[in-house]
Chimera marker file (.cmm) of the C-alpha trace (Angstrom):
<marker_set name="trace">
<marker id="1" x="61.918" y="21.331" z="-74.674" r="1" g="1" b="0" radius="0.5"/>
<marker id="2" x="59.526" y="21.534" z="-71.870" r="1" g="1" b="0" radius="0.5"/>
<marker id="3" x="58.959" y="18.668" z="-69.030" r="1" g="1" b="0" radius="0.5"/>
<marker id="4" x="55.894" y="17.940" z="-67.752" r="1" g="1" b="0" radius="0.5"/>
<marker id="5" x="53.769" y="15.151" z="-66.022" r="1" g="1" b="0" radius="0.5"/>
<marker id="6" x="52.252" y="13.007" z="-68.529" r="1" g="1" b="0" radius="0.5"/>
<marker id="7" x="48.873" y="11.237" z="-67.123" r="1" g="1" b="0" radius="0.5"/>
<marker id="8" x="47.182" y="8.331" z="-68.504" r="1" g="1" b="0" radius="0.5"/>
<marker id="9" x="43.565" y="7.537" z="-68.165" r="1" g="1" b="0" radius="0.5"/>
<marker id="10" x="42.238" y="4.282" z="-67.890" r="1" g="1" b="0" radius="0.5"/>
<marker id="11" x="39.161" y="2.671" z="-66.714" r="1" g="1" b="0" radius="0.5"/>
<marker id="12" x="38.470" y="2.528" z="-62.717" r="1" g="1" b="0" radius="0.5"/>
<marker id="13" x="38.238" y="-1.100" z="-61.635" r="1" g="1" b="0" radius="0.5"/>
<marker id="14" x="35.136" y="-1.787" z="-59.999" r="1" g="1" b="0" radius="0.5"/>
<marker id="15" x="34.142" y="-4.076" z="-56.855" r="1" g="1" b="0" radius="0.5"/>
<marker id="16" x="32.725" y="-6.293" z="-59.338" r="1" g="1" b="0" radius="0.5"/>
<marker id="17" x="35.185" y="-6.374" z="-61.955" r="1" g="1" b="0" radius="0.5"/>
<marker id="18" x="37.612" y="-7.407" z="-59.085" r="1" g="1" b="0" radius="0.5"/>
<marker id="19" x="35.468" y="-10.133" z="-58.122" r="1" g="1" b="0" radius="0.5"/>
<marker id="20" x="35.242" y="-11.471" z="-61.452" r="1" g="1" b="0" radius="0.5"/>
<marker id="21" x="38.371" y="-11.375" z="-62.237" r="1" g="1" b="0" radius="0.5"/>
<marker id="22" x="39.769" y="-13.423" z="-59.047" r="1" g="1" b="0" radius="0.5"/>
<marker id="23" x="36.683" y="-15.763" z="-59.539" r="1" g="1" b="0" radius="0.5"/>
<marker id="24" x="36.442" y="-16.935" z="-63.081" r="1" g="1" b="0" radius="0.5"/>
<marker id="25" x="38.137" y="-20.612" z="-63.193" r="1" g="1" b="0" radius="0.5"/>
<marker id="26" x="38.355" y="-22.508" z="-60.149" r="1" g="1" b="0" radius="0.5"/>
<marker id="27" x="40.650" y="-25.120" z="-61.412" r="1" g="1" b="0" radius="0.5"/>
<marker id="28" x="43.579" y="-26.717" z="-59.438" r="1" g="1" b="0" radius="0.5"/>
<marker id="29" x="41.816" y="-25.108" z="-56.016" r="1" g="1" b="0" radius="0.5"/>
<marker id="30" x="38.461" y="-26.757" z="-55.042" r="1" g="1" b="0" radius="0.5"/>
<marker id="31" x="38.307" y="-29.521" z="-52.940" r="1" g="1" b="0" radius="0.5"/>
<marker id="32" x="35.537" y="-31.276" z="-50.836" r="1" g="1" b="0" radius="0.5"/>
<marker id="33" x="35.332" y="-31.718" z="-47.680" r="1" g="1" b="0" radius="0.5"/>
<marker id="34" x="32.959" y="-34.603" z="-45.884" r="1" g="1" b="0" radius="0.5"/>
<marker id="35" x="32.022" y="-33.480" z="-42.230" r="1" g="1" b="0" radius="0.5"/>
<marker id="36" x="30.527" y="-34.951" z="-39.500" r="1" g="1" b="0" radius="0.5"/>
<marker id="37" x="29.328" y="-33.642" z="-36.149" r="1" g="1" b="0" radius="0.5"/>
<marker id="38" x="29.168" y="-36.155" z="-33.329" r="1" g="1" b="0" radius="0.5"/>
<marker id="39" x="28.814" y="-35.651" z="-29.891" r="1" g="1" b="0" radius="0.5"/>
<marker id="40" x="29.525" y="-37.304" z="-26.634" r="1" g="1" b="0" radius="0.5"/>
<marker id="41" x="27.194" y="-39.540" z="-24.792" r="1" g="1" b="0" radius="0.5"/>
<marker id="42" x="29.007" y="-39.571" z="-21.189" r="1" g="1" b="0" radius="0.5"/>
<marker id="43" x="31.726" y="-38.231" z="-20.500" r="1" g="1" b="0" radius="0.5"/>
<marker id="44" x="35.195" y="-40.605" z="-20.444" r="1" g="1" b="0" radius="0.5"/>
<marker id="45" x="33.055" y="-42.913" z="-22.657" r="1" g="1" b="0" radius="0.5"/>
<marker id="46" x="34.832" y="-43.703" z="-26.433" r="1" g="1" b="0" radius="0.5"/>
<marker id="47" x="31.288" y="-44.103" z="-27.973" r="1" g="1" b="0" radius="0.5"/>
<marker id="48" x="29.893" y="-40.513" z="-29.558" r="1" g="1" b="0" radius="0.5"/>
<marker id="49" x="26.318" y="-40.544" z="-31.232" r="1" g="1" b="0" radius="0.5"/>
<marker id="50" x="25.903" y="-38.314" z="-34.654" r="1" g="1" b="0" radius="0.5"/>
<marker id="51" x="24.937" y="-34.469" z="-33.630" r="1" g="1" b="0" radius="0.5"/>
<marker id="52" x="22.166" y="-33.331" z="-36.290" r="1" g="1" b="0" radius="0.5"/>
<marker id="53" x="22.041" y="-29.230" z="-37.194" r="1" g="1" b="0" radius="0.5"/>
<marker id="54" x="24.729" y="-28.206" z="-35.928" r="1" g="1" b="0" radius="0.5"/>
<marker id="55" x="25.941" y="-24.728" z="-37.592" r="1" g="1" b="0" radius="0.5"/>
<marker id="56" x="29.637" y="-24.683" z="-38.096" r="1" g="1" b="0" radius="0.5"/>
<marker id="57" x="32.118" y="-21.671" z="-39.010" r="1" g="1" b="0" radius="0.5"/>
<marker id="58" x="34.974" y="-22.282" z="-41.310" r="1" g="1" b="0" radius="0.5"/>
<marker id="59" x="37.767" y="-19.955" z="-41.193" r="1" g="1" b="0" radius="0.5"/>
<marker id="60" x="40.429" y="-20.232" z="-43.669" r="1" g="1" b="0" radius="0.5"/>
<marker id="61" x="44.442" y="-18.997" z="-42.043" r="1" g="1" b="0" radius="0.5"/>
<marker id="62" x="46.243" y="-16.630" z="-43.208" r="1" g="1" b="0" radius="0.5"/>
<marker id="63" x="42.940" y="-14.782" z="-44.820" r="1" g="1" b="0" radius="0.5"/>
<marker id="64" x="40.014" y="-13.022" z="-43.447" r="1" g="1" b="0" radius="0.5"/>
<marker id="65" x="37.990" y="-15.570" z="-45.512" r="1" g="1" b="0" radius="0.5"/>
<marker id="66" x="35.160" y="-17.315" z="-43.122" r="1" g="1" b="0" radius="0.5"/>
<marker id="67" x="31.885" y="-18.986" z="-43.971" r="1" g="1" b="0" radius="0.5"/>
<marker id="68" x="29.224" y="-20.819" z="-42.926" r="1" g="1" b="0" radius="0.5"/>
<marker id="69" x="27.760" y="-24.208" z="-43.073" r="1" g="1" b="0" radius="0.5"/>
<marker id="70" x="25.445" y="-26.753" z="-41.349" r="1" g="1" b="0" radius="0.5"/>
<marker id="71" x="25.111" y="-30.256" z="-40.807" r="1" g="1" b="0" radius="0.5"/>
<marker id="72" x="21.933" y="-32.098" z="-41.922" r="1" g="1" b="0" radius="0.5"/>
<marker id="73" x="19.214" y="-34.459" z="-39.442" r="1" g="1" b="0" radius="0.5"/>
<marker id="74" x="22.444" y="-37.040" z="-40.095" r="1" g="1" b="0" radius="0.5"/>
<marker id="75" x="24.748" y="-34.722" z="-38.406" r="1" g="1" b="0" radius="0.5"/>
<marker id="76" x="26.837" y="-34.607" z="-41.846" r="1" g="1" b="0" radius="0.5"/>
<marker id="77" x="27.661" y="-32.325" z="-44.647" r="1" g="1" b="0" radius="0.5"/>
<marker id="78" x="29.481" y="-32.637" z="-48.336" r="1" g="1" b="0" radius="0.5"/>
<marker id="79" x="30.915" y="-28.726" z="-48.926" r="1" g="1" b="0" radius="0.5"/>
<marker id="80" x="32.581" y="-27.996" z="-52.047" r="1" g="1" b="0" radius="0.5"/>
<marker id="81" x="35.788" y="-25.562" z="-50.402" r="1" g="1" b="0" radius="0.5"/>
<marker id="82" x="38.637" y="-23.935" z="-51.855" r="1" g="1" b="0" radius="0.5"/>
<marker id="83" x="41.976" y="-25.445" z="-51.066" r="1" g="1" b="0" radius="0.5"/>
<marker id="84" x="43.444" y="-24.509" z="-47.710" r="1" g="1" b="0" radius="0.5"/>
<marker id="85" x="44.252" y="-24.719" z="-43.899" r="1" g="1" b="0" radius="0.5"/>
<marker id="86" x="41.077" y="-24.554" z="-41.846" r="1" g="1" b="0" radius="0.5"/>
<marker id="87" x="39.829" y="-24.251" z="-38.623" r="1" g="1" b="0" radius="0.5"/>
<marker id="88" x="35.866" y="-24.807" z="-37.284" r="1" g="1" b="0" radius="0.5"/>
<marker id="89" x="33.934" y="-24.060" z="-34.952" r="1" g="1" b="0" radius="0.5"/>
<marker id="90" x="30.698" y="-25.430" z="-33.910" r="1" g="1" b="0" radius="0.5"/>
<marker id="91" x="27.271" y="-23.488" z="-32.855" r="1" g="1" b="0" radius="0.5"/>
<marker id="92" x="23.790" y="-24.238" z="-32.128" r="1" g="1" b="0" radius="0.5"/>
<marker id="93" x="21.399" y="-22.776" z="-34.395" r="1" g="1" b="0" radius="0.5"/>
<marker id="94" x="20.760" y="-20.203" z="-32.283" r="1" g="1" b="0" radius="0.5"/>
<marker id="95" x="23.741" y="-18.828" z="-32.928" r="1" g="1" b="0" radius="0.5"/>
<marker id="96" x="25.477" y="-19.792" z="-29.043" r="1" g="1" b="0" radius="0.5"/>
<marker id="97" x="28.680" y="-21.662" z="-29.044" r="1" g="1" b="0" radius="0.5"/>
<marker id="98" x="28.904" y="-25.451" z="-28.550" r="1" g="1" b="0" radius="0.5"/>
<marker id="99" x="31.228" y="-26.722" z="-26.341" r="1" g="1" b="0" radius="0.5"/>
<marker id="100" x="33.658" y="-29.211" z="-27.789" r="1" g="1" b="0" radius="0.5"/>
<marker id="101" x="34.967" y="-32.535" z="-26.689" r="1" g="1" b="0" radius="0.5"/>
<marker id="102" x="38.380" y="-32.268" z="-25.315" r="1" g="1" b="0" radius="0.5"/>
<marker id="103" x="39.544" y="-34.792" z="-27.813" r="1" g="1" b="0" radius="0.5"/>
<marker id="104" x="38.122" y="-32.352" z="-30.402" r="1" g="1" b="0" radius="0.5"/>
<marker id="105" x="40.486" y="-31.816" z="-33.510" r="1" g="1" b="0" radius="0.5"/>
<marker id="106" x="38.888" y="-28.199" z="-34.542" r="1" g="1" b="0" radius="0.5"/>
<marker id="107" x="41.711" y="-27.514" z="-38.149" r="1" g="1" b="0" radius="0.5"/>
<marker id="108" x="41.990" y="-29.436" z="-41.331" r="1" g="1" b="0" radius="0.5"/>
<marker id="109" x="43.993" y="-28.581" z="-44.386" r="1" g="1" b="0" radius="0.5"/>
<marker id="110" x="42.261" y="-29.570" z="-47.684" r="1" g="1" b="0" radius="0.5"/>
<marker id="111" x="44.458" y="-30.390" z="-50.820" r="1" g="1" b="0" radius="0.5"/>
<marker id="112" x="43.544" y="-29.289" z="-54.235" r="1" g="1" b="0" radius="0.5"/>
<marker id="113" x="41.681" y="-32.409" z="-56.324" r="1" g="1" b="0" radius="0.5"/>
<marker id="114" x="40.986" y="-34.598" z="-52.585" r="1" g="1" b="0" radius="0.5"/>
<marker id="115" x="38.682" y="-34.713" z="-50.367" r="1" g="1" b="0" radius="0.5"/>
<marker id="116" x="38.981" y="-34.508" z="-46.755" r="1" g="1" b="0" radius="0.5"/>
<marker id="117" x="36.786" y="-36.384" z="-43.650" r="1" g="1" b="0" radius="0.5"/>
<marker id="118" x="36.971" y="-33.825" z="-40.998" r="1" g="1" b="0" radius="0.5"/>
<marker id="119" x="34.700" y="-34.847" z="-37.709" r="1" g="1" b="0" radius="0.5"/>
<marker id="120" x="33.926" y="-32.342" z="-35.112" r="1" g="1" b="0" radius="0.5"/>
<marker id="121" x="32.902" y="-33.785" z="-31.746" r="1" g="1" b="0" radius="0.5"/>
<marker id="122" x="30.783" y="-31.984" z="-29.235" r="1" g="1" b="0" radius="0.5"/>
<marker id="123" x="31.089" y="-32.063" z="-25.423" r="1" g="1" b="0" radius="0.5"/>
<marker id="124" x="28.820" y="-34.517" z="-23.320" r="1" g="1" b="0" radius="0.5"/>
<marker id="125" x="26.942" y="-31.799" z="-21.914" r="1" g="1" b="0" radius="0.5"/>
<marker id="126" x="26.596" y="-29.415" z="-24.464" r="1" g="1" b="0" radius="0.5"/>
<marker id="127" x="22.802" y="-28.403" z="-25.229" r="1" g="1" b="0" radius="0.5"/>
<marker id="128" x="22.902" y="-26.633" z="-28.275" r="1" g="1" b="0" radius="0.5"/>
<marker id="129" x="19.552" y="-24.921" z="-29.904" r="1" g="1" b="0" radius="0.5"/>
<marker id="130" x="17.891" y="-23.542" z="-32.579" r="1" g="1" b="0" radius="0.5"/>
<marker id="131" x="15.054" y="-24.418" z="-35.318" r="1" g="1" b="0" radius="0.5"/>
<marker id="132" x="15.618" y="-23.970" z="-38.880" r="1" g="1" b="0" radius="0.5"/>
<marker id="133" x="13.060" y="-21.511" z="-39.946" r="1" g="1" b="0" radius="0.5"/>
<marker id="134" x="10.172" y="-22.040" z="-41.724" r="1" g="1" b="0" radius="0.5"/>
<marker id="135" x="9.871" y="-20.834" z="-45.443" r="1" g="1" b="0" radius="0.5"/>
<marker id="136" x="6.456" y="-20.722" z="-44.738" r="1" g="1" b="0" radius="0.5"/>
<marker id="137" x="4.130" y="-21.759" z="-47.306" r="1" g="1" b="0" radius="0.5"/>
<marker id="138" x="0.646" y="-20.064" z="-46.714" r="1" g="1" b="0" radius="0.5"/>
<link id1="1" id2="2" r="1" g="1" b="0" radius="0.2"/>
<link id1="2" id2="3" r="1" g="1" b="0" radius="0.2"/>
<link id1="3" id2="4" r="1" g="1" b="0" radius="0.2"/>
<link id1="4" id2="5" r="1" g="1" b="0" radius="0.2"/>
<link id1="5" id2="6" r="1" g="1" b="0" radius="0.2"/>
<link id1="6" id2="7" r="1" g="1" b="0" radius="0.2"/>
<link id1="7" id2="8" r="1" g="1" b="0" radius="0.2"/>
<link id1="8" id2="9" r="1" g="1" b="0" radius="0.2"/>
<link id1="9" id2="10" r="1" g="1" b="0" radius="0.2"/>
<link id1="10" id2="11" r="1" g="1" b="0" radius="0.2"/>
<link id1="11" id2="12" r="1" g="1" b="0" radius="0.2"/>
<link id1="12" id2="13" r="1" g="1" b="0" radius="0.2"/>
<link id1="13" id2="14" r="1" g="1" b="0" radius="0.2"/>
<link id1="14" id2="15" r="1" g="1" b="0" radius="0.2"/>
<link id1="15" id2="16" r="1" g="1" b="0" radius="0.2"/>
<link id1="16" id2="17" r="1" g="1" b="0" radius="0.2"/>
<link id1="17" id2="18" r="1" g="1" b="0" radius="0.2"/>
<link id1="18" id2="19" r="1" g="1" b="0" radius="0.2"/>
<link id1="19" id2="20" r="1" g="1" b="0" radius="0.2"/>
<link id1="20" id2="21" r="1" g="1" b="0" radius="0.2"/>
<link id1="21" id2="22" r="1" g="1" b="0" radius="0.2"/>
<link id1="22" id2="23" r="1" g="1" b="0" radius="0.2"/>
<link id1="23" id2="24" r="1" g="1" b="0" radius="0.2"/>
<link id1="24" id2="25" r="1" g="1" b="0" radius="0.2"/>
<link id1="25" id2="26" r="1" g="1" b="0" radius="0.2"/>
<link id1="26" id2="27" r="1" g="1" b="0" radius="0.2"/>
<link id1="27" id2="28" r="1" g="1" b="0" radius="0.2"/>
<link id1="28" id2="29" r="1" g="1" b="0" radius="0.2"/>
<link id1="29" id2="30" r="1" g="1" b="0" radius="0.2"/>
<link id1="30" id2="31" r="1" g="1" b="0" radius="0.2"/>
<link id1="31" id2="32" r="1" g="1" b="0" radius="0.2"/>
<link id1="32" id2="33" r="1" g="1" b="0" radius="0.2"/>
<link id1="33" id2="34" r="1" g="1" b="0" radius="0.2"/>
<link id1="34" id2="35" r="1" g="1" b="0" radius="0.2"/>
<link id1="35" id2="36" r="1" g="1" b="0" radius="0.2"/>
<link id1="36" id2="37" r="1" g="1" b="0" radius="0.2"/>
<link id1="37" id2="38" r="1" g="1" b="0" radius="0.2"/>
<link id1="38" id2="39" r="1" g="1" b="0" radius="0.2"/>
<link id1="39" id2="40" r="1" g="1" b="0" radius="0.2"/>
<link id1="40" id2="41" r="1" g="1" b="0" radius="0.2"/>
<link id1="41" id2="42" r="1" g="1" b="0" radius="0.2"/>
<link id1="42" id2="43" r="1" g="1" b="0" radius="0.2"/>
<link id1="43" id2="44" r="1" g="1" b="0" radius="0.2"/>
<link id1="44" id2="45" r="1" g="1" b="0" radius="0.2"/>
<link id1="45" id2="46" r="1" g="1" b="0" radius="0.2"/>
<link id1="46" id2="47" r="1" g="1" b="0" radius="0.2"/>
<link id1="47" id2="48" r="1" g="1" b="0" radius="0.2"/>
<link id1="48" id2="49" r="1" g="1" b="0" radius="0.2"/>
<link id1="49" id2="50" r="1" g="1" b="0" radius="0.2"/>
<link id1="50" id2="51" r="1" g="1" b="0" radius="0.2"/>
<link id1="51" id2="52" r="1" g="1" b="0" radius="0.2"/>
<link id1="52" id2="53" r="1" g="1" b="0" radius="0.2"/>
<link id1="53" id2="54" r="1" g="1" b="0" radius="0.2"/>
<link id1="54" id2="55" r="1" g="1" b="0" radius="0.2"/>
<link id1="55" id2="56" r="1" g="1" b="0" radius="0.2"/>
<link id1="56" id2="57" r="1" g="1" b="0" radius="0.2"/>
<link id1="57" id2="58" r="1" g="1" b="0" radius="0.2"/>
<link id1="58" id2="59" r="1" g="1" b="0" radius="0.2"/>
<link id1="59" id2="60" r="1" g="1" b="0" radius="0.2"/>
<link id1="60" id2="61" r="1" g="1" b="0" radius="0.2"/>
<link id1="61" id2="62" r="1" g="1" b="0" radius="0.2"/>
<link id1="62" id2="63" r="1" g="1" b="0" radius="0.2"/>
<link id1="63" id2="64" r="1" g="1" b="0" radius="0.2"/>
<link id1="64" id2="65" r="1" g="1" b="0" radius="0.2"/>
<link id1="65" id2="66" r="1" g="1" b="0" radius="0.2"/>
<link id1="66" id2="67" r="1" g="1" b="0" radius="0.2"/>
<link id1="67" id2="68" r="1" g="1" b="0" radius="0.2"/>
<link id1="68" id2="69" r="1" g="1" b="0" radius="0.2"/>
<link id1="69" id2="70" r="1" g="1" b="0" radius="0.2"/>
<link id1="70" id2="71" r="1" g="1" b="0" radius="0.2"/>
<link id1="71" id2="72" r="1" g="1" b="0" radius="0.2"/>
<link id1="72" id2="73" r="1" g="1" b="0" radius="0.2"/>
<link id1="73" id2="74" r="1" g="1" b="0" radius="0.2"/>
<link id1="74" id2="75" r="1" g="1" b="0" radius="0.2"/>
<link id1="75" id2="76" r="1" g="1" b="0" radius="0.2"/>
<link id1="76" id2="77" r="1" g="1" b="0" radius="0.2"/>
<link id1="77" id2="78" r="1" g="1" b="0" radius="0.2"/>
<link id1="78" id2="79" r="1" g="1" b="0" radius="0.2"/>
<link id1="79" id2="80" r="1" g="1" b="0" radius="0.2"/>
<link id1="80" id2="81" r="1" g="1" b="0" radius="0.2"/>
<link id1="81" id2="82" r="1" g="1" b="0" radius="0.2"/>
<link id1="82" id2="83" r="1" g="1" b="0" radius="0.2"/>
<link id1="83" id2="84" r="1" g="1" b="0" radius="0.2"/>
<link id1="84" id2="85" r="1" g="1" b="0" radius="0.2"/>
<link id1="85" id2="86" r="1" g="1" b="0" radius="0.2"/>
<link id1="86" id2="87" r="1" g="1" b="0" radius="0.2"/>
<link id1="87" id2="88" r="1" g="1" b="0" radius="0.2"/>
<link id1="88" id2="89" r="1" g="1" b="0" radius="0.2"/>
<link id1="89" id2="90" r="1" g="1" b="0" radius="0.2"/>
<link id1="90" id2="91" r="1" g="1" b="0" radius="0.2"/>
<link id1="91" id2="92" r="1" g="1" b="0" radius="0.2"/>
<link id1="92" id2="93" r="1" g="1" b="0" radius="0.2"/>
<link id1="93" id2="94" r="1" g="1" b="0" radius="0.2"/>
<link id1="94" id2="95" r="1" g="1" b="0" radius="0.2"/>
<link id1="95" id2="96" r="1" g="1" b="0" radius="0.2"/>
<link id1="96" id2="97" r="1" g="1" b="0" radius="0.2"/>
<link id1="97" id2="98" r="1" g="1" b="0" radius="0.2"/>
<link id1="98" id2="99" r="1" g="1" b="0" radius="0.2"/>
<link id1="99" id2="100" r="1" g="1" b="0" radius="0.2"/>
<link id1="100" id2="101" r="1" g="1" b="0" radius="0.2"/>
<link id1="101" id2="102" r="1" g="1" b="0" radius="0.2"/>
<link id1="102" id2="103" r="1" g="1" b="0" radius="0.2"/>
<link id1="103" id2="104" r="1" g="1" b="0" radius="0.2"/>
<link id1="104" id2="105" r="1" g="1" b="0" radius="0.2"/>
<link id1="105" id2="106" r="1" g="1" b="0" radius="0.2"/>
<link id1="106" id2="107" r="1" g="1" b="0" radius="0.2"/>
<link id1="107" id2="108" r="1" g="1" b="0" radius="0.2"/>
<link id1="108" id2="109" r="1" g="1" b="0" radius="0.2"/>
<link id1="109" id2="110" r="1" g="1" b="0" radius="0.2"/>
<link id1="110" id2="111" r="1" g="1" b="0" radius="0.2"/>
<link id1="111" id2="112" r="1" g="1" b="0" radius="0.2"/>
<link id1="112" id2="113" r="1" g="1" b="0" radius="0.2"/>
<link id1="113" id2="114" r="1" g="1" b="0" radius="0.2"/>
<link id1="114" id2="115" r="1" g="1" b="0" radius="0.2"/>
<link id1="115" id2="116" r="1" g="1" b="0" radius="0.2"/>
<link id1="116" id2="117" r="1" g="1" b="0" radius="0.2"/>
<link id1="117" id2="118" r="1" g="1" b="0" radius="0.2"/>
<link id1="118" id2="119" r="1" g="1" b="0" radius="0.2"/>
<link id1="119" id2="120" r="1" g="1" b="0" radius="0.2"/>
<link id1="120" id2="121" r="1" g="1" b="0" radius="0.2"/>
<link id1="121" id2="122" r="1" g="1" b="0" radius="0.2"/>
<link id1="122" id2="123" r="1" g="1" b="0" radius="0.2"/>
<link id1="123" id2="124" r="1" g="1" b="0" radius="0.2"/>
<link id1="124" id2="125" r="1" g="1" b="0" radius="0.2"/>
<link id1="125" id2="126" r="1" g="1" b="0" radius="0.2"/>
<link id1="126" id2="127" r="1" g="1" b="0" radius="0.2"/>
<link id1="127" id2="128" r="1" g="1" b="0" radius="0.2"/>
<link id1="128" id2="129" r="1" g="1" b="0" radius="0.2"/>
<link id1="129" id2="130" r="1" g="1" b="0" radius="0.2"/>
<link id1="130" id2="131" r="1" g="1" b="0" radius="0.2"/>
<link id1="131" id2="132" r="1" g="1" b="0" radius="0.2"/>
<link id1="132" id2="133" r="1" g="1" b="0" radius="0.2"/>
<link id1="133" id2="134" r="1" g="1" b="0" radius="0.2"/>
<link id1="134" id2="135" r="1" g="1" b="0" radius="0.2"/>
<link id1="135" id2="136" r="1" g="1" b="0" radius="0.2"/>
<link id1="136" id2="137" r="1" g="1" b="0" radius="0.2"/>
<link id1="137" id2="138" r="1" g="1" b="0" radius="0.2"/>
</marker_set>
């Protein structure tokens, strides 16, 4: 009787395939998460005023996993978020960094089923930019 390697084919998984198979039912790990972006009006005063468009960068620990999201003319968002430990940070629109408050809490972990109020506060002097741009309807 002779030995010999025995190989079996099967089917490459694909990029896509991958993706759909970590991504098909959500259940037991989304959560929400209500943000708000204020910022300081003088420094060493308590009373903060709500910071409108403000672009914000979610990255989830222990992952790779980052995203992005922005805060209405209100200076809050509702974000639909998979459960998890998370830190933000906070940019103008032009893509430059905001300075934060020092009183700033920057992580948040969000439970499975809850939702979270996370606030972000922005320095007194920060002078963040940007425009949201046009679609353009000609």
């Amino acid at each position: 009787m002779k030995s010999g390697l025995i190989l079996l084919a099967a089917p490459a998984m694909t990029c896509t395939d991958e993706i759909r198979a970590q991504s098909d039912d959500l259940s037991g790990k989304v959560t929400f998460v209500s943000v708000t972006t204020a910022r300081v009006m003088k420094a060493g005063q308590p009373l903060d005023e709500f910071a409108p468009n403000v672009l914000l960068r979610f990255r989830r620990s222990g992952t790779s996993s980052q995203f992005l999201a922005m805060t209405g003319k209100d200076g809050t968002a509702f974000l639909p978020i998979e459960a998890g430990h998370y830190c933000v940070d906070a940019f103008g629109l032009d893509g430059h960094k905001a300075k934060l408050a020092p009183r700033a809490h920057q992580c948040f972990t969000a439970i499975p089923g809850e939702a979270v109020e996370f606030s972000l506060t922005l320095g007194a002097d920060v002078a963040y930019r940007g425009t949201i741009p046009s679609l353009g309807v000609e």
